[in-house]
C-alpha positions in Angstrom: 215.9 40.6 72.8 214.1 41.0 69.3 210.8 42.3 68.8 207.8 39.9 68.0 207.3 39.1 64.8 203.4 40.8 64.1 201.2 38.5 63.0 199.9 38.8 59.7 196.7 41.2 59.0 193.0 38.7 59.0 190.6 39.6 57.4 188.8 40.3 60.4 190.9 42.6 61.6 191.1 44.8 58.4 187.5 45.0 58.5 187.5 45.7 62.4 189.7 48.4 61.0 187.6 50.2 58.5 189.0 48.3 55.5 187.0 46.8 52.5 187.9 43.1 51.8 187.0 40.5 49.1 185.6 37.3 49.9 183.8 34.0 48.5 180.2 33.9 48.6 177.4 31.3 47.3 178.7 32.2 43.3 181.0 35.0 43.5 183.6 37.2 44.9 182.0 40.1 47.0 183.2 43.2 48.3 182.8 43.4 52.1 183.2 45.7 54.5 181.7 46.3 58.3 177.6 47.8 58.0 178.5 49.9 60.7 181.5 51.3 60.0 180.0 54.8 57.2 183.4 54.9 56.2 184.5 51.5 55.2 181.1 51.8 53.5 181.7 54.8 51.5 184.9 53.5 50.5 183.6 50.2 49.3 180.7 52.4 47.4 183.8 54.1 46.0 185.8 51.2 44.8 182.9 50.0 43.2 181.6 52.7 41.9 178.2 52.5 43.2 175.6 55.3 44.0 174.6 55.2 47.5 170.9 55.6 46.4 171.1 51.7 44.8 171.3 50.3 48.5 173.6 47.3 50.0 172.7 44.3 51.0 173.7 42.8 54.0 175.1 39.0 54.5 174.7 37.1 58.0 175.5 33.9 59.9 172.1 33.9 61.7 168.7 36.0 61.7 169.7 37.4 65.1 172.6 39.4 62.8 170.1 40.9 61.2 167.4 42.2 63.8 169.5 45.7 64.3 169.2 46.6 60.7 165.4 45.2 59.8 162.1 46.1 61.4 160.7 42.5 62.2 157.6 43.5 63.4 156.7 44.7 60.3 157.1 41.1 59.0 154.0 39.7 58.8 153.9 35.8 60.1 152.3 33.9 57.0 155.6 35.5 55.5 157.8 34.1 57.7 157.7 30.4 56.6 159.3 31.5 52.9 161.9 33.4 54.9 163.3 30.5 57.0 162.8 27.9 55.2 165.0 29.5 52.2 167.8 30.1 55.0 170.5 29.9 55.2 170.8 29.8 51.5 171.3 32.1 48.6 167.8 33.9 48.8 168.2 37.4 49.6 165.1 38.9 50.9 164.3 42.8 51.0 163.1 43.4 54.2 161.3 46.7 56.1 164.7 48.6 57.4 164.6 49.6 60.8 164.2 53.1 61.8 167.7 53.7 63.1 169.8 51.3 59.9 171.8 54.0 58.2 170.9 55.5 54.8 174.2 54.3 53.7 172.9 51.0 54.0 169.6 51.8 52.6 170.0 54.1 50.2 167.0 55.9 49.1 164.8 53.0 50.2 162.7 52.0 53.5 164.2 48.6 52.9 167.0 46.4 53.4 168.5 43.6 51.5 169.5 40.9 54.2 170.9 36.9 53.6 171.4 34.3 55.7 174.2 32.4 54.4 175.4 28.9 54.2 178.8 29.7 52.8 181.4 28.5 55.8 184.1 30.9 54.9 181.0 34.0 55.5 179.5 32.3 58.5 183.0 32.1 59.8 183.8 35.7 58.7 180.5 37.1 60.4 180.7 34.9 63.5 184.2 35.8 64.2 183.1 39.6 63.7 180.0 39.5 65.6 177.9 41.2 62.6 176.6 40.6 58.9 178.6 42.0 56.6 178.3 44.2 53.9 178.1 42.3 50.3 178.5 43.3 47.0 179.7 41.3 43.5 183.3 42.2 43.5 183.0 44.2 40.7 182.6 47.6 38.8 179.2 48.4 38.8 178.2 47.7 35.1 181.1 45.4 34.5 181.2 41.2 34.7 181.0 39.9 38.1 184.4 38.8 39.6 185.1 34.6 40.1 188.4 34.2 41.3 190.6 36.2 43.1 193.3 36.5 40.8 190.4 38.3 38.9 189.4 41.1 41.8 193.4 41.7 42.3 193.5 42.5 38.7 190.4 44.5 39.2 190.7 46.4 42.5 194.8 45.8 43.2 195.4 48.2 46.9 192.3 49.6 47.4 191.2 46.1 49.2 192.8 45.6 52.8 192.0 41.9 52.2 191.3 39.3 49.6 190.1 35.9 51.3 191.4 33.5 48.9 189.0 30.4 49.2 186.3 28.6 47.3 183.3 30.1 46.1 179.9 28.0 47.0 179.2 26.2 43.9 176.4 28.3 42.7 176.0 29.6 39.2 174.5 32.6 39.6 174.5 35.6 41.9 171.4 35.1 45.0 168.2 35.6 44.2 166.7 38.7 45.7 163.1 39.1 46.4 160.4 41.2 48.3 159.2 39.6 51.9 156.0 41.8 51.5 154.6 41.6 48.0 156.8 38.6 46.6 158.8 40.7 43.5 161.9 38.9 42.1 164.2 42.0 41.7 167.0 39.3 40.5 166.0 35.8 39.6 
């Protein structure tokens, strides 16, 4: 009798097991990795080559994803029309952080940058892991942001457990991210 033959490494496993993967979003290839997980995240700060200060944003299926990480009592409700009606959808919103969301998620801030997306390979990713997922442009910080992913093997080669190889949304530019509270574009 022969072994099994394993069945190949999906992305949700790699990021079940601590690994940083690449994957479509809205307008380009992101570096993701489980929120949870302080490793994975220090190693996807370190393949990027981002300070931790900077902050991460996270990228969900639903709101309920995100009510661990954000302090949604602290939303006030005339804000909370913008909010939803810009989800799902490539509108990033910086949000009070809960008490207990990690500084490596935060970084020096009291915030947190959270997304509801309507990308079905992220829905799918995040619904299959139970939880957002980290997300970052697949790229050196400083350096052009990465749209295919011949492009972020070139770029980042091993140090990724995973590259999901299918189509980015159809957007031309990277989400816009703005303040709930005060209404600041950071990135229009």
């Amino acid at each position: 009798m022969t072994d099994p033959i394993p069945s190949p490494l999906t992305a949700v496993d790699a990021l079940k097991q601590g690994g940083v993967i690449v994957y479509p979003t809205e307008a380009v290839f992101g570096l993701g990795c489980d929120p949870d997980n302080q490793q994975a995240v220090t190693s996807l700060l370190a393949i990027k080559q981002r300070p931790v200060e900077k902050g991460l944003i996270l990228i969900a299926d639903n709101y309920g994803q995100l009510l661990k990480y954000i302090d949604d009592a602290k939303i006030p409700m005339d804000k909370r029309a913008d909010i939803f009606s810009s989800w799902p959808g490539a509108i990033t919103w910086v949000m009070p952080a809960a008490k207990n969301t990690p500084k490596w998620l935060t970084g020096q801030f009291d915030t947190i940058a959270v997304r509801v997306t309507n990308h079905p390979t992220v829905k799918r990713l995040c619904q299959e892991l139970g939880k957002p997922l980290v997300s970052t442009s697949a790229n050196l910080s400083g350096h052009d942001t990465v749209t295919s992913i011949a492009m972020a093997k070139n770029e980042f080669a091993e140090q990724v457990a995973f590259y999901v190889d299918e189509p980015l949304g159809g957007n031309t530019q990277p989400s816009t991210i703005k303040d709930v509270m005060t209404g600041k574009v950071f990135r229009g």
